[in-house]
C-alpha positions in Angstrom: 10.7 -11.8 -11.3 11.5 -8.3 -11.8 10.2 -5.5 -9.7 7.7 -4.3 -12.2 5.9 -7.5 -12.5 2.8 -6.8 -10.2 1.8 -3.5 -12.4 2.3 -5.2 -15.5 0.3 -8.2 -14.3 -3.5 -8.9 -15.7 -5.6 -9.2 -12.8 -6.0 -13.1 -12.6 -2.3 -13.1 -13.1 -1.7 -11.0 -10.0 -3.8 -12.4 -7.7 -2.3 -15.8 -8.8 1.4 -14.8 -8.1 0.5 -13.1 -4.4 -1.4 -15.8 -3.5 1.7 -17.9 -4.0 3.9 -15.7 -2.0 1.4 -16.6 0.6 1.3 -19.9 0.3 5.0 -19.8 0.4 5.4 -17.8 3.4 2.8 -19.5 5.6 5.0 -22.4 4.9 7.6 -20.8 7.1 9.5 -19.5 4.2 9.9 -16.3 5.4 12.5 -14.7 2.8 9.5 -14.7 0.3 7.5 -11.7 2.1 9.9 -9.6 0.4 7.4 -10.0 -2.9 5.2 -7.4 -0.9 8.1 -4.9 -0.6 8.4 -4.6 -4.6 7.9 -0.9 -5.7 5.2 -1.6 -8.2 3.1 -3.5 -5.6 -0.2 -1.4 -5.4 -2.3 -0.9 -2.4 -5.5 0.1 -4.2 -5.4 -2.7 -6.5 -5.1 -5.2 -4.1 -8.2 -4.1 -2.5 -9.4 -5.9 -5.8 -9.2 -8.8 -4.3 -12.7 -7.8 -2.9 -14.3 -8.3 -5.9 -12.8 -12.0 -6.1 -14.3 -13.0 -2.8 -17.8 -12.0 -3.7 -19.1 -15.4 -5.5 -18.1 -17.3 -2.2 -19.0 -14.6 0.1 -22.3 -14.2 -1.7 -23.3 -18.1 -1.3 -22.5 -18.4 2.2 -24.7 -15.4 3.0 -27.4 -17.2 0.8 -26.7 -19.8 3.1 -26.8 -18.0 6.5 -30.0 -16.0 5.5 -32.0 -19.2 5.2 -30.4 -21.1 8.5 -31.3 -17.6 9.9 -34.9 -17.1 8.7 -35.5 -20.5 9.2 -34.4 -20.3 13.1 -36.3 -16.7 13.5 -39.7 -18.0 12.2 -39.7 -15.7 8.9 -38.2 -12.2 11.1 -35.9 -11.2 9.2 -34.8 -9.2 6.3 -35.7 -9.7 2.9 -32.6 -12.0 1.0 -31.8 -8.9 -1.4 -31.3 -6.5 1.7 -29.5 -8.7 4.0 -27.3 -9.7 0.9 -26.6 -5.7 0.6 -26.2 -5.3 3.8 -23.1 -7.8 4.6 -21.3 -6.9 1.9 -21.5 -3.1 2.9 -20.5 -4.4 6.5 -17.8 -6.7 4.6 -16.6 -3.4 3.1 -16.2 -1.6 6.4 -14.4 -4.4 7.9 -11.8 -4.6 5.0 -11.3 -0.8 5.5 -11.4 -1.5 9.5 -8.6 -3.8 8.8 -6.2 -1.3 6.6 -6.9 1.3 9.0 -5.9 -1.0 11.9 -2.7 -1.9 10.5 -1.9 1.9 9.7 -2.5 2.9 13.2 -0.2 0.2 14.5 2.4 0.4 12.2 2.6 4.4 12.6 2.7 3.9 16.4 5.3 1.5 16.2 7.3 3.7 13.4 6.8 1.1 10.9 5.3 2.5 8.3 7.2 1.3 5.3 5.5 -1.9 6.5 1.9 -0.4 5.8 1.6 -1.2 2.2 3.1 -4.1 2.1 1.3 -5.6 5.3 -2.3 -4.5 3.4 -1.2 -6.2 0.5 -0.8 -9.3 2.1 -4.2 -9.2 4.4 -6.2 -8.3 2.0 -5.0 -11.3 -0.7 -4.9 -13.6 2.8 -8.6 -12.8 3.2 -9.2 -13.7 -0.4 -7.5 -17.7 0.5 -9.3 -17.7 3.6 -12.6 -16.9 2.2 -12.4 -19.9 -0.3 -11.1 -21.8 2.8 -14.3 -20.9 4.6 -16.2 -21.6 1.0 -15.3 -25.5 1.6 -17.3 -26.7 5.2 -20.5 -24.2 3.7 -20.5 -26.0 0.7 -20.0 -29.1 2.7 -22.9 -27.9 4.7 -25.2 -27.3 2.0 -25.1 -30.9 0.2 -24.9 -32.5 3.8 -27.1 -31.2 6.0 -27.2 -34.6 7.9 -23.6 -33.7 9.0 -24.1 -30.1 9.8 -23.1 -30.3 13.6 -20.2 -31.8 11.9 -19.4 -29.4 10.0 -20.3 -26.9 12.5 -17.1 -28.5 14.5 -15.1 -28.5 11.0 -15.7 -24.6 10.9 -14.5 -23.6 14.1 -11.1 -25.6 13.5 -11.0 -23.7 10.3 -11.6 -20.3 12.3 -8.8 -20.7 14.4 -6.3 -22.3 12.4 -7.3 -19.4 10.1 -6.6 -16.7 12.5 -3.2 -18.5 13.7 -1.9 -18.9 9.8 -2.5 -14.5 9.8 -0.9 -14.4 12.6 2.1 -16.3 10.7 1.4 -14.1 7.7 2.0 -10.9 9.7 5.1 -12.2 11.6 6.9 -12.4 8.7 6.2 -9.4 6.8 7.1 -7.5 9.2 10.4 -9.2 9.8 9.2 -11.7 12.4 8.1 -8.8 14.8 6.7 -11.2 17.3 4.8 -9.0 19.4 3.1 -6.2 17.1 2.1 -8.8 14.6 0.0 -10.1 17.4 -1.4 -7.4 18.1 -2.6 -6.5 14.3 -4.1 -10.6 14.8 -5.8 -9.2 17.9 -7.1 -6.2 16.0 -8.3 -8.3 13.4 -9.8 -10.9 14.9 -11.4 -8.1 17.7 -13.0 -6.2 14.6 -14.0 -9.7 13.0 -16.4 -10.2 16.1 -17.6 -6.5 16.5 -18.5 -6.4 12.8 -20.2 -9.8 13.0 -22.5 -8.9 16.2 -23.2 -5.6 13.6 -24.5 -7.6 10.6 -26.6 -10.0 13.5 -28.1 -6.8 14.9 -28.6 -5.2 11.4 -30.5 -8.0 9.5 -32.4 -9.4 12.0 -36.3 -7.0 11.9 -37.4 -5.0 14.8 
């Protein structure tokens, strides 16, 4: 591929061919993070990637907002607002994130790692999204299995944060210790921002 090919991609095409690199690299094939070093890799449009997560992110709120009301007795938001809501706190958290990996990579005098590293997290968080996508679905059409599931979801937490972790380590050259602490960051900012949307939907 030639270094030009990410700007010249169509948007479907791009998000195809970094989502391989991923796929590649969490596969231990570390020599393939070097897709996120080409010059024409763009920053801003992988923040696009936003934009592909919203159908799945969208249903599993739909989802939550009913578990939730149901559990609160009726308390709770209307479905329109708590909907806005999460994706302006989904927003913050991919911003959170970019900033996060800035302030690290700066401190560490890394920063021709910045770009690349917020190209990679924010097309990871588009896999792991549709990862997620799969037990709420599950959940949905099952609801006899839902503890089940419930299990299913944690595993998929984890093994989700442990595969960024993997992701990280190799972009940035298989920097042990500062790609754990961007994992730490991330997963840190994952749980504040989580309590945040509780706190925020839930009625006085």
């Amino acid at each position: 591929m030639s270094d030009d090919r990410p700007a010249m991609m169509t948007r479907s095409a791009e998000a195809g061919y970094f989502l391989r690199i991923i796929l590649l690299v969490l596969q231990n094939k570390g020599e393939n993070a070097r897709g996120f070093y080409l010059p024409n890799a763009s920053v801003i449009r992988s923040f696009f990637a936003f934009v592909w997560c919203l159908p799945a992110q969208l249903f599993m709120w739909s989802l939550l907002w009913n578990k939730l009301s149901e559990q609160s007795g009726g308390e709770i938001i209307s479905k329109t607002g708590f909907m806005l809501q999460l994706t302006f706190i989904d927003v913050l958290g991919w911003v959170m994130s970019a900033a996060a990996i800035f302030i690290i990579l700066s401190a560490v005098n890394m920063k021709k790692a910045i770009g690349p590293l917020i190209i990679a997290s924010n097309w990871f968080s588009l896999l792991a999204v549709y990862v997620f996508f799969i037990p709420d679905t599950l959940s949905y059409f099952l609801p006899a299995l839902s503890e089940f599931i419930d299990v299913v979801d944690f595993i998929v937490y984890f093994t989700i944060v442990g595969l960024y972790f993997r992701l990280v380590r190799h972009v940035l050259g298989d920097q042990k210790m500062i790609a754990f602490a961007i994992t730490l960051a991330s997963l840190v900012m994952g749980l504040f921002l989580s309590s945040m949307a509780f706190q925020s939907v839930m009625q006085a």
